[in-house]
TORMI-774986 format. One line per field, with one value per residue (C-alpha): residue in one letter; y, z, x. Coordinates in nm, 2 decimals, decimal comma, m for minus. Example, Ala and Ser with C-alpha at 12.3 -4.5 7.8 and 13.67 -1.06 7.14 Angstrom:
<mizas>
res = (A/S);
py = (m0,45/m0,11);
pz = (0,78/0,71);
px = (1,23/1,37);
</mizas>
This chain:
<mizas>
res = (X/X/X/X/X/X/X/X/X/X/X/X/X/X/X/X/X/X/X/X/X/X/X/X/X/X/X/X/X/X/X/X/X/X/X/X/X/X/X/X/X/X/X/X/X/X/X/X/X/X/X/X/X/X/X/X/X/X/X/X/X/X/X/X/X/X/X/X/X/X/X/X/X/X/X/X/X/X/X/X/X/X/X/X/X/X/X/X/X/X/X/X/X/X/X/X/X/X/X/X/X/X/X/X/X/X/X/X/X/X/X/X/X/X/X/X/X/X/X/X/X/X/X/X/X/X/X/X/X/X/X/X/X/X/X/X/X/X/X/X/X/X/X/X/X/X/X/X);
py = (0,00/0,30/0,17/0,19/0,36/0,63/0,96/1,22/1,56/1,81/2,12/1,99/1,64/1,47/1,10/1,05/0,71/0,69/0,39/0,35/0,35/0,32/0,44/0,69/0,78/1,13/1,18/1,05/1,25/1,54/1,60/1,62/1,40/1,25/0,97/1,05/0,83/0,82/0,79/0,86/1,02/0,96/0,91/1,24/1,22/1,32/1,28/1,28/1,33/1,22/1,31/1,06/1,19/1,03/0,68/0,76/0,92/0,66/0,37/0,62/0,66/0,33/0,09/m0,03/0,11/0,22/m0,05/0,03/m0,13/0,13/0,41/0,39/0,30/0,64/0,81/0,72/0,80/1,12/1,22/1,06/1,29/1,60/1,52/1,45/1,76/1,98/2,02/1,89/2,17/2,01/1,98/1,74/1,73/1,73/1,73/1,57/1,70/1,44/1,47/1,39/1,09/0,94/1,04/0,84/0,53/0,52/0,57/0,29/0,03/0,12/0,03/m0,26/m0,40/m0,49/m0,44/m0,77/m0,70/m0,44/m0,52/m0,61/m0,36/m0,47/m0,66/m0,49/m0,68/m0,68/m0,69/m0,38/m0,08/0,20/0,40/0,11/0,20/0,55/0,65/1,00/1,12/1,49/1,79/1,60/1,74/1,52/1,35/1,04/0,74/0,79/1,09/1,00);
pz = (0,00/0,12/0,24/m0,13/m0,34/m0,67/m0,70/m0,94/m0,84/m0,88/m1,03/m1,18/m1,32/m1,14/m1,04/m0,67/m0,54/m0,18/0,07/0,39/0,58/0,99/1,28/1,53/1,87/1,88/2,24/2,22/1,90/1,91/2,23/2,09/2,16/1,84/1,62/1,28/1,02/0,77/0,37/0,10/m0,19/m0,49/m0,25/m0,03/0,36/0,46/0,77/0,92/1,21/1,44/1,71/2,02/2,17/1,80/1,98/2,25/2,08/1,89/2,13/2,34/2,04/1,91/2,15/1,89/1,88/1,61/1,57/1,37/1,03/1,05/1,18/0,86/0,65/0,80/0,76/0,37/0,25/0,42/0,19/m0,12/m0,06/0,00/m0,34/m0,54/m0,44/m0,40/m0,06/m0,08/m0,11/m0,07/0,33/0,51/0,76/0,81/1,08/1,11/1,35/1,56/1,37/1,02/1,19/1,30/0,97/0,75/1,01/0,91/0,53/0,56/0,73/0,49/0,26/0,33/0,48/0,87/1,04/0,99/0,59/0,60/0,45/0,67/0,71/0,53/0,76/0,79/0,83/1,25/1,14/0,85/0,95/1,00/0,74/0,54/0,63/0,46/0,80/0,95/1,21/1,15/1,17/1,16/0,93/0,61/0,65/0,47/0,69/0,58/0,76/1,07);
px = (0,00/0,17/0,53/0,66/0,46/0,47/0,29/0,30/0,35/0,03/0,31/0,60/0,41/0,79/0,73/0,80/0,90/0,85/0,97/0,93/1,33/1,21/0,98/1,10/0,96/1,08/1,11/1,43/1,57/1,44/1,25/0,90/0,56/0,62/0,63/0,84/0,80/1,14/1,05/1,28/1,16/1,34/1,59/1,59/1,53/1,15/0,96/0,63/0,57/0,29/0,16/0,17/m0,19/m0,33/m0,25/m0,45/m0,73/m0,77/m0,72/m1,04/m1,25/m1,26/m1,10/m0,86/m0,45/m0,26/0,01/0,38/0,25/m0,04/0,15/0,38/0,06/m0,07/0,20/0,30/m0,13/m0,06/0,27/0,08/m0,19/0,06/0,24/m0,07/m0,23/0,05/0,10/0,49/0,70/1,05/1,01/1,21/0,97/0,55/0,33/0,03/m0,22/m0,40/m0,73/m0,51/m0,41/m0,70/m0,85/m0,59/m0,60/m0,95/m0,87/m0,61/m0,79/m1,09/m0,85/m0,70/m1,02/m0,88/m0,54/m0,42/m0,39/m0,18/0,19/0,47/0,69/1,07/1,25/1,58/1,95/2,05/2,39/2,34/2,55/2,33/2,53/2,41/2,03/2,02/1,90/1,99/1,73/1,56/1,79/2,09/2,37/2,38/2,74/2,82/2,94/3,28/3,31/3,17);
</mizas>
């Protein structure tokens, strides 16, 4: 669905491939009552980030939780929206407000029909480097793992 997916963008008519690279409680990174979800597009660093209070709102309002395959589900409809209709500006980073998330965790499982068809996330190598993981958390300098 939305972990690795193409959109076409509303002004320039580009072609955007986005995958899903990781799941980030922000609290630890960057301080913030957050989860940022890492895509690349076309291989460029962008985030999303979510607020925590959408996992309990929606654990309140429907008795069901938002689990890491539909956070990044979420998370990826969101972006396909913003490039499709414009919205994506070259950011590296989005927020969602918590009524955005518990509108595309509706969308999603709509969607897919029930949680338990939503795609695995990619499993990713315990032994892989992470300069090997094209991962570099939000306002981080871009340095190449040589460097570091």
């Amino acid at each position: 669905m939305y972990e690795d997916f193409i959109a076409k963008d509303r002004w320039t008519g580009e072609v955007q491939h986005c995958v899903w690279k990781g799941t980030v409680v922000a609290i630890a990174t960057r301080h913030a009552d957050a989860t940022d979800i890492r895509f690349a597009v076309n291989g460029r660093p962008l985030w999303i980030a979510m607020p925590n209070m959408a996992w309990v709102e929606q654990k309140k309002r429907t008795g069901k939780v938002i689990t890491d395959y539909l956070a990044a589900q979420i998370a990826g409809r969101y972006l396909k929206q913003a490039i499709e209709s414009g919205y994506d500006n070259g950011r590296e980073m989005y927020t969602m407000t918590i009524e955005e998330v518990l509108d595309q965790a509706q969308a999603v499982v709509k969607e897919a029909g029930r949680t338990d068809f939503l795609p695995s996330l990619p499993v990713i190598n315990q032994d892989a480097h992470p300069a090997e993981l094209d991962f570099i958390n939000p306002g981080e300098p871009n340095t190449v793992a040589s460097e570091i």
